[in-house]
C-alpha positions, 0 to 999 in steps of 0.5 A: 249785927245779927238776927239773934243779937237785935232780938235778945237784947230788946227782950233783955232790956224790956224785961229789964224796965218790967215793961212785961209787967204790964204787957205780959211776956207774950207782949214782950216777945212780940215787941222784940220779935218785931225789932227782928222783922228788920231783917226780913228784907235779907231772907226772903232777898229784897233788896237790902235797903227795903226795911233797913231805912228811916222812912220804915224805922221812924216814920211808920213807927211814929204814924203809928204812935200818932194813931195811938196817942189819939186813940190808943190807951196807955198800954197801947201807947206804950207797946207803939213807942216800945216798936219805934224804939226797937225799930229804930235802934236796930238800924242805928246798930247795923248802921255802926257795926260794920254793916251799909244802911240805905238810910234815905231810901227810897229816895236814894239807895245809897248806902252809909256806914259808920266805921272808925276805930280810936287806938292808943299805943296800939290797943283799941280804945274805942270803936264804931261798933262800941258807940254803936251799941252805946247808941243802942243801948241808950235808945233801949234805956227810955224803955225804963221811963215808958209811963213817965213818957207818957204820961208827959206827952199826954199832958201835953 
């Protein structure tokens, strides 16, 4: 997917939970903005699998999450699990509409793709690209339930 299309649809479904209720759209535009910052590794000619990997869209996330499920206050906390989702469901889209993930680098470089196509009769009745976006889409929905998230993971 492209640049544009990782960005706006975060910010749709961010102002779509009203989580620029409590963290201003300023807030938003930035948690959006960073689910874009993916694709840095193309434009400034990285290679490919710099960003686009688990290691950067889970595990920098969570160690951030970590830190502010520590330290952090609730808005904190939720802003990190906002750029954990953002990030993590901008790889699982690439993953499934049509482009090559590195998904274990840097351990490996080698590239996966998810790409199918279920006709019947000759229409297209579902694609990697629509599961793709069913994936992504889901991911985006626990933006709606951020306060009840944690407000759960404190408790516990």
């Amino acid at each position: 997917m492209d640049s544009l299309f990782h960005f706006i649809f975060p910010l749709m479904a961010a102002l779509a939970a009203r989580i620029h209720m409590k963290h201003g759209v300023i807030g938003v535009l930035l948690m959006a903005l960073s689910a874009v910052l993916i694709d840095v590794d193309h434009l400034i000619g990285l290679p490919g699998a710099m960003f686009h990997n688990l290691f950067f869209t889970l595990a920098v996330p969570f160690t951030i999450l970590s830190i502010m499920y520590t330290w952090g206050r609730e808005t904190e906390r939720q802003a990190a699990m906002c750029l954990l989702l953002f990030l993590f469901s901008h790889t699982v889209l690439d993953l499934f509409s049509g482009g090559t993930v590195a998904l274990f680098y840097p351990i490996t470089g080698q590239q996966y793709a998810i790409n199918f196509n279920v006709t019947w009769g000759g229409y297209q009745i579902i694609s990697s690209s629509g599961i793709g976006l069913l994936i992504f889409f889901s991911i985006l929905l626990v933006c709606f339930f951020l306060q009840d998230i944690d407000r759960y993971m404190v408790k516990y």
